[in-house]
MARDREN-148216 format. One line per field, with one value per residue: residue number from 1; residue in one letter; x, y, z of N, C-alpha, C in turn. Coordinates in Angstrom, 1 decimal, decimal comma. Example, Ala and Ser with C-alpha at 12.3 -4.5 7.8 and 13.67 -1.06 7.14 Angstrom:
<pts>
banu <- [1  2]
vextor <- [A  S]
n_px <- [13,2  12,8]
n_py <- [-5,7  -2,2]
n_pz <- [7,8  7,1]
ca_px <- [12,3  13,7]
ca_py <- [-4,5  -1,1]
ca_pz <- [7,8  7,1]
c_px <- [13,2  12,9]
c_py <- [-3,3  0,0]
c_pz <- [7,8  7,9]
</pts>
This chain:
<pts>
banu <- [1  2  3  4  5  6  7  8  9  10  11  12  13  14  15  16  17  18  19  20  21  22  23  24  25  26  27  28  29  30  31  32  33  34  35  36  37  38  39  40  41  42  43  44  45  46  47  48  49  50  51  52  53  54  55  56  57  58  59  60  61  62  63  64  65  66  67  68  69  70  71  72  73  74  75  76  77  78  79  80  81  82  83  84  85  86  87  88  89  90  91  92  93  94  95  96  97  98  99  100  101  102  103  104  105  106  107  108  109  110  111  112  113  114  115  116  117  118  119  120  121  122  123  124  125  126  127  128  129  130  131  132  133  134  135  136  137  138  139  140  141  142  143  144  145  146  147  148  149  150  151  152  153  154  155  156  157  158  159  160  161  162  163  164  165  166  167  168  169  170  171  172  173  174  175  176  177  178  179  180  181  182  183  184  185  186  187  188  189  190  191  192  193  194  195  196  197  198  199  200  201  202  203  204  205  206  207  208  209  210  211  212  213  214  215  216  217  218  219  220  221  222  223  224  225  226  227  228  229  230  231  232  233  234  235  236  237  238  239  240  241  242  243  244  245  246  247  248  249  250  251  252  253  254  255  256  257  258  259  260  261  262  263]
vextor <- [X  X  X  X  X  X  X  X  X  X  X  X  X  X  X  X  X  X  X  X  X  X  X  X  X  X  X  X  X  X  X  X  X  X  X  X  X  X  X  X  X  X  X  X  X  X  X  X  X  X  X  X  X  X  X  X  X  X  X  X  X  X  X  X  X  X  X  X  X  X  X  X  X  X  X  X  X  X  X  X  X  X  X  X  X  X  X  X  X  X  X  X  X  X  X  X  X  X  X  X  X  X  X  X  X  X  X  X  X  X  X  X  X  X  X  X  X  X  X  X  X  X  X  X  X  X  X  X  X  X  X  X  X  X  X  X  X  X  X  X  X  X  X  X  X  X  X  X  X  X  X  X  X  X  X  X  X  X  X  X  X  X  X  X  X  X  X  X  X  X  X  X  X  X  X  X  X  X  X  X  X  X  X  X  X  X  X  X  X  X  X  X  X  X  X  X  X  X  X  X  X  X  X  X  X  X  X  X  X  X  X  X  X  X  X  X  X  X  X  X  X  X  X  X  X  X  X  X  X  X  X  X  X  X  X  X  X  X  X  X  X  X  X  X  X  X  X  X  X  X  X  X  X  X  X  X  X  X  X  X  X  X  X]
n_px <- [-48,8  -50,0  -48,3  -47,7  -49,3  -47,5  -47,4  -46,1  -45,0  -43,8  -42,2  -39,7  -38,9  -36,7  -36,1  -38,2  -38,0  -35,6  -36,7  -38,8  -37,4  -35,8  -37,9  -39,3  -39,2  -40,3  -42,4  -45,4  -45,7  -47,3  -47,5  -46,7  -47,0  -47,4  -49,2  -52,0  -52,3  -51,7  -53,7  -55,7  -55,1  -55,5  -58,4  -58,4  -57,6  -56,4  -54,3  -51,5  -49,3  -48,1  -45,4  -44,3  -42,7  -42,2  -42,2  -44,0  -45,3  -48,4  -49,8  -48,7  -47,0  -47,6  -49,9  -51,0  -50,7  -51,8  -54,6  -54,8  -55,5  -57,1  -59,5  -62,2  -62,0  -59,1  -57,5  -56,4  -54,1  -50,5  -48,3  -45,2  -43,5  -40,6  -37,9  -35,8  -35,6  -34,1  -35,0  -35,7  -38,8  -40,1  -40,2  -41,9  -44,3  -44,7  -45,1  -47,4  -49,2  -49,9  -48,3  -46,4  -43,8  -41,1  -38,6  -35,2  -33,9  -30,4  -31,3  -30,8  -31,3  -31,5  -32,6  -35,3  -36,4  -36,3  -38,3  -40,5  -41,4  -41,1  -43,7  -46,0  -45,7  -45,8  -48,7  -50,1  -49,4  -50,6  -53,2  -53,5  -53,5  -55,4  -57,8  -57,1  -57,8  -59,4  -60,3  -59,6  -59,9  -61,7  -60,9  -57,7  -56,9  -56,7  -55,5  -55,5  -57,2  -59,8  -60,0  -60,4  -62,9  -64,6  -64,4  -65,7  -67,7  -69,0  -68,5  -70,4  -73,0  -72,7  -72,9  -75,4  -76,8  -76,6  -78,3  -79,8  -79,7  -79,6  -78,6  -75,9  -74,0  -75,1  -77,3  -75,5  -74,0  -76,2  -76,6  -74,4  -75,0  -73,3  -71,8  -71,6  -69,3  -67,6  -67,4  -66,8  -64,7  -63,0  -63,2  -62,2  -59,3  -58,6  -58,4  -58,4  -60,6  -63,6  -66,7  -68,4  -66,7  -66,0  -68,5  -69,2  -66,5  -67,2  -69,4  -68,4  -66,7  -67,6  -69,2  -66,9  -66,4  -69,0  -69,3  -66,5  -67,9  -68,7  -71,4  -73,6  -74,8  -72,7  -74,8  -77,3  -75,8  -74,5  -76,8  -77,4  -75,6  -76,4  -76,3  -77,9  -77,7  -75,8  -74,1  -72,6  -71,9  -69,8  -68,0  -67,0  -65,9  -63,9  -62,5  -61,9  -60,5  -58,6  -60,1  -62,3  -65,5  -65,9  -63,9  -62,3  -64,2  -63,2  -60,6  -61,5  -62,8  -60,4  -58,4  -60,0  -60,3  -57,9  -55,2  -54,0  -51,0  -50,3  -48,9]
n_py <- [64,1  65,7  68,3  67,9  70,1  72,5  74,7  77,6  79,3  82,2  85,1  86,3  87,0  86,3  83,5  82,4  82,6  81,3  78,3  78,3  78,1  75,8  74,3  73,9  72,5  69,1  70,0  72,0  75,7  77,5  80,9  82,4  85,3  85,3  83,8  84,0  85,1  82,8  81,1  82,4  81,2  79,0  78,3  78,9  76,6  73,5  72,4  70,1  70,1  72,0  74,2  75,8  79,3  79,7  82,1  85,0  87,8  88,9  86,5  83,7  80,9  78,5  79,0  79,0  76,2  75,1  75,9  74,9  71,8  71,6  72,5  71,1  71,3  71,1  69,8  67,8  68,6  67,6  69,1  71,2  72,8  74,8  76,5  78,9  78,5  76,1  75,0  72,8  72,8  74,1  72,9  70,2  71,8  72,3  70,1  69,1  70,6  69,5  69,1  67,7  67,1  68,7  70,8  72,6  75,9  76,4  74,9  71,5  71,7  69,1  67,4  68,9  67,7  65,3  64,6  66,2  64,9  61,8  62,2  62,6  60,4  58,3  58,9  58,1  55,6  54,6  55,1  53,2  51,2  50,8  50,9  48,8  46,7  44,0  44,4  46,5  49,3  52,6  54,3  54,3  56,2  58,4  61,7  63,4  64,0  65,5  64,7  62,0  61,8  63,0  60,7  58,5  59,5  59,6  56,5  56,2  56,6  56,3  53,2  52,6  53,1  51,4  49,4  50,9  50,8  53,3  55,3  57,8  60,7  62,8  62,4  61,6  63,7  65,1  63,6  64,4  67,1  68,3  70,5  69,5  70,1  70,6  68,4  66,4  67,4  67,1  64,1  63,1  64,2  62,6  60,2  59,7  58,8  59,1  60,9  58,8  56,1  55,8  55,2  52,8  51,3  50,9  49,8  47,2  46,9  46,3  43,8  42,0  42,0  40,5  38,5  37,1  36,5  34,5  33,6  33,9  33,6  33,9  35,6  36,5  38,2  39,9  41,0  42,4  44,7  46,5  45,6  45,4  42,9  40,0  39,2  41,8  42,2  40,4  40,9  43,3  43,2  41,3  42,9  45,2  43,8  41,8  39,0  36,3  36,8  34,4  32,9  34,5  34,0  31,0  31,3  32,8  30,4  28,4  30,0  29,8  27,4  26,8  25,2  26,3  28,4  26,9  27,0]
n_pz <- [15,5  18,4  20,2  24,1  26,0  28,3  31,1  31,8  34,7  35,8  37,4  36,5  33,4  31,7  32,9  32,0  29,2  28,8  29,8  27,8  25,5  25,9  26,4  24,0  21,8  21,9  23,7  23,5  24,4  26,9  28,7  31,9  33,9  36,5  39,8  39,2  36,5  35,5  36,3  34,9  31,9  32,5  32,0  29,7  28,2  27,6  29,5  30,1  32,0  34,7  35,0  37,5  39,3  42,9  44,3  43,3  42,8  43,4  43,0  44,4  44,0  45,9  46,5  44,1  43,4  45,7  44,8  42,0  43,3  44,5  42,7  41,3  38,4  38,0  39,2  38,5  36,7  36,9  38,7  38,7  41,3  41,0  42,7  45,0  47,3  49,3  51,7  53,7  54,9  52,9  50,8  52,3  52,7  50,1  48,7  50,4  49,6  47,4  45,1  42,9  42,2  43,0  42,6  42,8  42,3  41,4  38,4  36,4  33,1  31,8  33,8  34,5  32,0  32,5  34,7  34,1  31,3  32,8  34,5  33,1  31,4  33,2  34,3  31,9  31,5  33,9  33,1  30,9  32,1  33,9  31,9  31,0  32,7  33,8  36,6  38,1  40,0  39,5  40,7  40,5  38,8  39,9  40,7  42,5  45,8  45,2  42,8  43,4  44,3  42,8  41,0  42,2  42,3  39,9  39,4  40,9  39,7  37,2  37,5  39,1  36,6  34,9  33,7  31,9  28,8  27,2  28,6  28,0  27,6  28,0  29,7  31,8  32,5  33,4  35,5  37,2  37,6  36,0  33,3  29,7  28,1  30,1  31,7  29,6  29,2  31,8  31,9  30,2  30,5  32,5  31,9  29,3  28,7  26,1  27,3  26,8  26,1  28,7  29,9  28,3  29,6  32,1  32,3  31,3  33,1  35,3  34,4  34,6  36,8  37,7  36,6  37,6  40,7  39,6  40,0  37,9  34,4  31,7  29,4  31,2  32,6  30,8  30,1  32,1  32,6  30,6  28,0  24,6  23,1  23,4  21,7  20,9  23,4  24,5  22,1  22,5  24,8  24,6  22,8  24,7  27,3  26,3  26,1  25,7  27,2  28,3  28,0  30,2  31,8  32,4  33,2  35,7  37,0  37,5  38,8  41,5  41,7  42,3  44,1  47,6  47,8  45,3  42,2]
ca_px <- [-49,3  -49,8  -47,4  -48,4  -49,3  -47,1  -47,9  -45,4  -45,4  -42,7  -42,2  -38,5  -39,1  -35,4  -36,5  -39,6  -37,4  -35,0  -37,7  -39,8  -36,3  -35,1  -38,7  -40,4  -39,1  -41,4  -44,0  -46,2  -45,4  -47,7  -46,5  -47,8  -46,0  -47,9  -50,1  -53,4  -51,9  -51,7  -55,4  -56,8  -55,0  -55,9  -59,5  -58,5  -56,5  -56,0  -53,2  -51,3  -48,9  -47,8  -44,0  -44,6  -41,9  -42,5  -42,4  -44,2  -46,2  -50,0  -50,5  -47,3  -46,8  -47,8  -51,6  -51,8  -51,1  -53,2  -56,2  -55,6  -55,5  -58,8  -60,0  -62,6  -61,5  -58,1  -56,9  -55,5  -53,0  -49,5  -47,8  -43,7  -42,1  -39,4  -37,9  -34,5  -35,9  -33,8  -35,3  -36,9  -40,0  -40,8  -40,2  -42,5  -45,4  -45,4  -45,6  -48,4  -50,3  -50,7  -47,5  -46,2  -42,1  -40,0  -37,1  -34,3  -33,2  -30,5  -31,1  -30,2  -32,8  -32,0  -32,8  -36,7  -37,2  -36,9  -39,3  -41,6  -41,5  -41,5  -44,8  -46,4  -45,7  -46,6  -49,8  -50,5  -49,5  -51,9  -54,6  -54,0  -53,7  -57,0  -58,7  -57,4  -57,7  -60,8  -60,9  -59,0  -61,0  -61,7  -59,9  -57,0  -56,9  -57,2  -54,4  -55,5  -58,9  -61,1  -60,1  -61,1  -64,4  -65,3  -64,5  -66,4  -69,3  -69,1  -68,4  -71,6  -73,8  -72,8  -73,5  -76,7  -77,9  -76,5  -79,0  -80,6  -79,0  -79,4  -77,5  -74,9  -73,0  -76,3  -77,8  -74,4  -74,0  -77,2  -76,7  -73,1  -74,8  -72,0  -72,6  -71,2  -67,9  -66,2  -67,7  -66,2  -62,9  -62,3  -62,9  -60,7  -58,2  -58,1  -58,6  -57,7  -61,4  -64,7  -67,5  -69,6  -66,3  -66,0  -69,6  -68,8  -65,6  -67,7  -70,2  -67,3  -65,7  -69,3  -69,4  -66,5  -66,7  -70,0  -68,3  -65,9  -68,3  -69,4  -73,1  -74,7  -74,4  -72,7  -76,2  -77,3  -74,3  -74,9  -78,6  -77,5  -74,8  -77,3  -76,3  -79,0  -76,7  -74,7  -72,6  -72,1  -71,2  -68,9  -66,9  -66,6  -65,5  -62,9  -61,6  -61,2  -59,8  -58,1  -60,1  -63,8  -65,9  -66,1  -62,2  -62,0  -64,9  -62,2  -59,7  -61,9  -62,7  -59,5  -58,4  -60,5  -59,4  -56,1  -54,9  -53,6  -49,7  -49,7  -48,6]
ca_py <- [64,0  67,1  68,0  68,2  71,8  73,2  75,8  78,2  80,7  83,0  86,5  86,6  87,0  85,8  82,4  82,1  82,5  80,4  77,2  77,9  77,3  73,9  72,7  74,0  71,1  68,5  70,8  73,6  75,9  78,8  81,6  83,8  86,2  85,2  82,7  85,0  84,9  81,3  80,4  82,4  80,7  77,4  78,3  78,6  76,4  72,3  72,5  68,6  70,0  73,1  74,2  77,5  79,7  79,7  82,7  85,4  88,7  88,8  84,8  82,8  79,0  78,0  79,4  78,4  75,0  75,1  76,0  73,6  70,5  71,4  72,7  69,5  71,2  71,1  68,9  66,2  68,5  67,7  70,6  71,1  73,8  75,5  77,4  79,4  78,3  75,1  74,5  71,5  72,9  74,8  71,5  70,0  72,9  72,2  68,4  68,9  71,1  68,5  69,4  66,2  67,8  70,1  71,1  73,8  76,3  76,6  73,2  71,5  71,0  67,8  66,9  69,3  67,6  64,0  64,9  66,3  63,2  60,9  62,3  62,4  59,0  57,7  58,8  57,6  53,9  54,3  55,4  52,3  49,8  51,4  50,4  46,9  45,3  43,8  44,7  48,0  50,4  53,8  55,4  54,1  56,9  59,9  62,3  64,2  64,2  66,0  63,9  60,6  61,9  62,7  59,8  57,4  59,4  59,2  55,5  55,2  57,3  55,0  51,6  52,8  53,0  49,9  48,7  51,8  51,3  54,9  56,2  58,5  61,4  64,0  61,7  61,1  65,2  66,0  63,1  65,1  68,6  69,3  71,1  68,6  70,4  70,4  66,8  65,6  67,9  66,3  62,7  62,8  64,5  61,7  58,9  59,5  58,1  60,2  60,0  57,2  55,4  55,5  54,4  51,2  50,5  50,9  48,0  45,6  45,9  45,8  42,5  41,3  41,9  39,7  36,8  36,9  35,7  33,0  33,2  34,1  33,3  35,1  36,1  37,2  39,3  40,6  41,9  43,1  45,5  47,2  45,0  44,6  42,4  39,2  39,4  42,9  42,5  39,8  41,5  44,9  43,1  41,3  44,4  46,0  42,9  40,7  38,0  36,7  36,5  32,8  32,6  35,3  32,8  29,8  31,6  32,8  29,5  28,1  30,5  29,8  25,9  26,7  24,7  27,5  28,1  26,5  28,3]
ca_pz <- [16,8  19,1  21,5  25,1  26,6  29,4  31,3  32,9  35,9  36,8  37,1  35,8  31,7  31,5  32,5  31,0  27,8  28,8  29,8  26,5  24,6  26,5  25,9  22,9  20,6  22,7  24,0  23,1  25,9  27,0  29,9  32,9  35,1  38,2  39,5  38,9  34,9  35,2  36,7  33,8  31,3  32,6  31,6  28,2  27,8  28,4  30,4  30,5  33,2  35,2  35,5  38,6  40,5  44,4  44,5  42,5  42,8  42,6  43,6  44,3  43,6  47,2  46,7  42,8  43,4  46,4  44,3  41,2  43,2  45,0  42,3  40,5  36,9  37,4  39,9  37,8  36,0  37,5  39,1  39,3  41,5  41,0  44,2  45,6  48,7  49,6  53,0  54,0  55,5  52,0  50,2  52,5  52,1  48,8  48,5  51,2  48,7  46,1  44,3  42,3  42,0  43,3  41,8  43,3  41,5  40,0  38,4  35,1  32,4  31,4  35,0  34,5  31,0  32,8  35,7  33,0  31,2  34,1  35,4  31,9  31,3  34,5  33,8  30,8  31,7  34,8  32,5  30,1  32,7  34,0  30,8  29,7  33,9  33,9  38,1  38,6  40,3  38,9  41,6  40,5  37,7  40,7  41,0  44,5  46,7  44,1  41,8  43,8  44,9  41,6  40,0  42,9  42,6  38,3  38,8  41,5  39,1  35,6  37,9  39,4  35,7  34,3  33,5  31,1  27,5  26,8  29,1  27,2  27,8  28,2  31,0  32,7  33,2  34,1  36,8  37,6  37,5  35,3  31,9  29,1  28,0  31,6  32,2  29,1  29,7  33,2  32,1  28,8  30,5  33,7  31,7  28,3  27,2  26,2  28,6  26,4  25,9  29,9  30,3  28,3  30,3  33,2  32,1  31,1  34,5  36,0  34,0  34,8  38,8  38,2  35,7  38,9  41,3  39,5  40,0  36,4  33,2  30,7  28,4  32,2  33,3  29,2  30,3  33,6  32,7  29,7  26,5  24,1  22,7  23,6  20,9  21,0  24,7  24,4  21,3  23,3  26,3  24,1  22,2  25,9  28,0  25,2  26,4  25,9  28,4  28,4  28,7  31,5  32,8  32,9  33,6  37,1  37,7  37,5  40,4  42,5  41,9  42,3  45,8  48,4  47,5  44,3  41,0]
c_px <- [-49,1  -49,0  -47,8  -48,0  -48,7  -47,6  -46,6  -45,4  -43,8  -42,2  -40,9  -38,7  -38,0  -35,6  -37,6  -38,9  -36,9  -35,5  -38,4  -38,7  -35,4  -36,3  -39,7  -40,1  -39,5  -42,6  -44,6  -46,2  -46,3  -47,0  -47,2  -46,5  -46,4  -48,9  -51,7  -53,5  -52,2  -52,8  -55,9  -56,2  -55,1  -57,5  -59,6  -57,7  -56,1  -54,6  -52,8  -50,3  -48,2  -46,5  -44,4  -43,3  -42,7  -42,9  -42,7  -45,4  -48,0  -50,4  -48,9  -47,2  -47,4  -49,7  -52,0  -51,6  -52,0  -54,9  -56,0  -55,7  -56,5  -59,8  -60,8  -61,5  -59,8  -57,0  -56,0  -54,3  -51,4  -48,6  -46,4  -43,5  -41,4  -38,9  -36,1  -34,7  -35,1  -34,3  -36,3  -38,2  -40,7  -41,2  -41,6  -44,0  -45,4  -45,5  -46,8  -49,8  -50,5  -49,3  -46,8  -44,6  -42,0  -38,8  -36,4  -33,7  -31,4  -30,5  -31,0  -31,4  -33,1  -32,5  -34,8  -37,1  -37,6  -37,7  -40,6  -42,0  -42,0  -43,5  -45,9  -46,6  -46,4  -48,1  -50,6  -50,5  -50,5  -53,0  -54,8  -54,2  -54,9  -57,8  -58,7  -57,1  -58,7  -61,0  -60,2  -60,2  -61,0  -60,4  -58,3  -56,2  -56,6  -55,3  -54,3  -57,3  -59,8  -61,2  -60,7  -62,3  -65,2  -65,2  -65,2  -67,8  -69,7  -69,5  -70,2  -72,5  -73,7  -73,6  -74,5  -77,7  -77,2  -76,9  -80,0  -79,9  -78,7  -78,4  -75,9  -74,3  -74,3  -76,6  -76,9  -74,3  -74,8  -77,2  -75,5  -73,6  -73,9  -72,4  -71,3  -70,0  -67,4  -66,9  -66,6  -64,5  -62,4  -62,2  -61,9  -59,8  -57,4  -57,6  -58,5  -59,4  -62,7  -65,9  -68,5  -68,3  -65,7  -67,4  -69,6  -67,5  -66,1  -68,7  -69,5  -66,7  -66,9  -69,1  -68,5  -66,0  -68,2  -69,9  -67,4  -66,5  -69,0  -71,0  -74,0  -73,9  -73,9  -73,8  -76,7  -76,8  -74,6  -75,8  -78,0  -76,3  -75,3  -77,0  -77,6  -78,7  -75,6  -73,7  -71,9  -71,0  -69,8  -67,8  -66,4  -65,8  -63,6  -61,6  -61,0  -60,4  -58,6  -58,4  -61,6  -64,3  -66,7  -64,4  -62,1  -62,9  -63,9  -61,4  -60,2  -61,7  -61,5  -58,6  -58,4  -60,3  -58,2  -55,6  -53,6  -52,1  -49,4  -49,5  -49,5]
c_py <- [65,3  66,5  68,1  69,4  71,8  74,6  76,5  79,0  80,7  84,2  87,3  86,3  86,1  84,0  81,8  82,0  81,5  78,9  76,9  77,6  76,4  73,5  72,8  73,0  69,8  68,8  72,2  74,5  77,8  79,4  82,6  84,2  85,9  84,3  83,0  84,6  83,3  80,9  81,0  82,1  79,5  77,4  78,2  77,6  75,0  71,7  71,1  68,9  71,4  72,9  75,8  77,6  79,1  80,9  83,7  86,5  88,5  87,2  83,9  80,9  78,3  77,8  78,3  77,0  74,7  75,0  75,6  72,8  70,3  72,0  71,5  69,9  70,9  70,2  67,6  66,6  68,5  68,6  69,9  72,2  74,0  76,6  77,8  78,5  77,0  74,3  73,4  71,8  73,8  73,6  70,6  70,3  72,2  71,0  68,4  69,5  70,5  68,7  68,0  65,9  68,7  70,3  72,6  74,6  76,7  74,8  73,1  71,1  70,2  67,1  67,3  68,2  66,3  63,8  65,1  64,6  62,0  60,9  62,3  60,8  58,1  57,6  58,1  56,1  53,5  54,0  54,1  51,0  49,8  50,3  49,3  46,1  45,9  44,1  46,0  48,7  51,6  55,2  55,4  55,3  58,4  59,9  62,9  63,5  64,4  65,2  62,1  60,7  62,0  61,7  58,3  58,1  59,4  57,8  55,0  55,8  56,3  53,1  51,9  52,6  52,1  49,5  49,5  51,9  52,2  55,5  56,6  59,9  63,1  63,4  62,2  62,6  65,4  65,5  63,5  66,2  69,0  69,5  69,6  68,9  70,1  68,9  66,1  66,0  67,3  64,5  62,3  62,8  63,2  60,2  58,6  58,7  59,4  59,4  58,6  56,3  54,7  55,0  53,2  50,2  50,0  49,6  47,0  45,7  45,5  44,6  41,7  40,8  40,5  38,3  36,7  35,6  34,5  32,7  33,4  34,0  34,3  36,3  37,0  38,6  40,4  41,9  43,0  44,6  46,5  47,1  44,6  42,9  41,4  39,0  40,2  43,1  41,9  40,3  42,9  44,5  41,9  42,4  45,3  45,1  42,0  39,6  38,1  36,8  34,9  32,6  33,2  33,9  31,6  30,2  32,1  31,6  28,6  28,2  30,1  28,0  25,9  26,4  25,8  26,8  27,5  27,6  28,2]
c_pz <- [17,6  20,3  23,0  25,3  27,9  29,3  32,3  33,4  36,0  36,7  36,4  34,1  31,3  31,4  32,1  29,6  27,6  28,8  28,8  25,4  24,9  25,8  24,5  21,8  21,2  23,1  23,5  24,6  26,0  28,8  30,3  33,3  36,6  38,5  39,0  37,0  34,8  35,4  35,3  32,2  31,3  31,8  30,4  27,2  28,4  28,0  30,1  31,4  33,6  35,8  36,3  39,4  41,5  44,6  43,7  43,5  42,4  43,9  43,4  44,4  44,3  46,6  44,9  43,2  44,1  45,4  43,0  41,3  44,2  44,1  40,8  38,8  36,2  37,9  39,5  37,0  37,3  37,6  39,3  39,7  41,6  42,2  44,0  46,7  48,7  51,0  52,9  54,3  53,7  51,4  50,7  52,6  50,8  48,1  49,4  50,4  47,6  45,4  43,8  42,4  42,6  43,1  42,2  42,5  41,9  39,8  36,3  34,3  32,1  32,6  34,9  33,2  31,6  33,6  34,9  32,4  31,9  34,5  34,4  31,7  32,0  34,6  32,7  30,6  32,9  34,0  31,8  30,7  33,7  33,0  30,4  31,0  34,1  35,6  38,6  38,6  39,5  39,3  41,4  39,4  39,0  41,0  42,4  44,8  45,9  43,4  42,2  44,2  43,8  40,9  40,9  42,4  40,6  38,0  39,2  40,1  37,5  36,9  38,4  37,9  34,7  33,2  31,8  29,9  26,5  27,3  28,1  27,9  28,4  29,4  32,1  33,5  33,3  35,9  37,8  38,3  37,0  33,8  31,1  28,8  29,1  31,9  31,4  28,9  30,6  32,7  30,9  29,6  31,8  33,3  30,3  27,3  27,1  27,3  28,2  26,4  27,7  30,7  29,6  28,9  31,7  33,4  32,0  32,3  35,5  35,7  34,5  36,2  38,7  37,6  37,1  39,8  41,3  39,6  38,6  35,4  32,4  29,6  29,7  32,8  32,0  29,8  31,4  33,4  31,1  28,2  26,0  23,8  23,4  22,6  20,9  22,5  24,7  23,1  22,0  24,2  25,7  23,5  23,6  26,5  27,4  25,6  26,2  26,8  28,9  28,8  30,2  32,7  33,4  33,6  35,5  38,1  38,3  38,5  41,3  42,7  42,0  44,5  46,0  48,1  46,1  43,2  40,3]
</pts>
């Protein structure tokens, strides 16, 4: 299994040494001297989370995070800084910039590797409880702003074409204006699926928002969400939900008969 990529900033070589030998037996760890260094290794390079000084020559912690968490390509990776600075008001600058951690130096590593961790993880149980709840929104996946605006106007842009059982991964980015690499770099990296495997999650919760309200038939709901296929639908929407879509059906109704307060 590959390790995850860190990325570190800091102009002291000493701890750049030090940080790539606490974590290089868990992660693959690349290294800048400044945040300038770090932006153009983000390009080459998918990043899964950024450890940055505060302060640094060239472009300092404050700015780079600033401009990965308004930036669409990069906004979803999770930033930690590292600071002297102990003051409250830095602290709060840099939680204001999108920053996810902040950690004072001097600090202890087994304290950075569990933060690391933590916020890794975190992610990764969002992403799957994303994928297997038949009503969680999309947005529920967004790490800052950029990242929730792109993923509302992804979701409007798959449900507007529903209905077109072509729709694939060429379509979806032309309807983005995004070239196909950075489309399908941003939605892996948010969501852990490819963009055709995020245009069929997107019909099964389509389906299952319209099994919800009760008005149409399953074979219906099928057509309407761009299944040739009622069988096909109904096994996809099992493999994703663990449920058919006849059970999920009972199980709605059942709900909705359930007298107010009861269990």
């Amino acid at each position: 299994m590959n390790k995850p990529l860190l990325l570190l900033a800091d102009d002291n070589e000493e701890i750049l040494e030090f940080l790539e030998h606490e974590l290089d037996e868990k992660y693959t760890v690349i290294k800048a001297l400044n945040g300038q260094e770090a932006l153009e290794l983000l390009k080459e390079h998918a990043v899964q989370l950024l450890i940055s000084d505060v302060v640094m020559p060239v472009m300092d912690g404050f700015e780079l995070c600033r401009l990965i968490k308004t930036n669409l390509e990069y906004s979803h990776i999770p930033v930690i800084l590292l600071t002297a600075k102990n003051t409250l008001q830095s602290k709060i600058e840099g939680l204001e910039l999108g920053a996810d951690a902040y950690i004072e130096k001097p600090f202890s590593p087994e304290y950075l590797q569990v933060q690391i961790a933590n916020l890794l993880t975190n992610r990764n149980k969002i992403k799957e409880y994303f994928a297997s709840s038949p009503l969680v929104h999309i947005k529920s996946i967004a790490y800052s702003k950029a990242d929730e605006l792109f993923l509302e106007h992804i979701n409007d842009c798959i449900v507007k074409n529903l209905e077109d059982p072509d729709l694939d991964v060429e379509k979806l980015a032309r309807l983005m204006n995004m070239s196909k690499p950075t489309l399908y770099r941003k939605i892996k990296s948010l969501s852990d699926l490819s963009p055709n495997d995020l245009i069929n999650v997107t019909r099964l919760k389509k389906a299952a928002e319209l099994l919800a309200e009760g008005t149409y038939k399953i074979y219906e709901v099928s057509t309407m969400v761009g299944y040739a296929s009622q069988t096909n639908f109904g096994r996809n929407f099992l493999r994703q939900f663990g449920m058919t879509p006849s059970d999920y059906l009972t199980m709605k109704e059942a709900e909705k008969n359930r007298p107010e307060g009861g269990q």
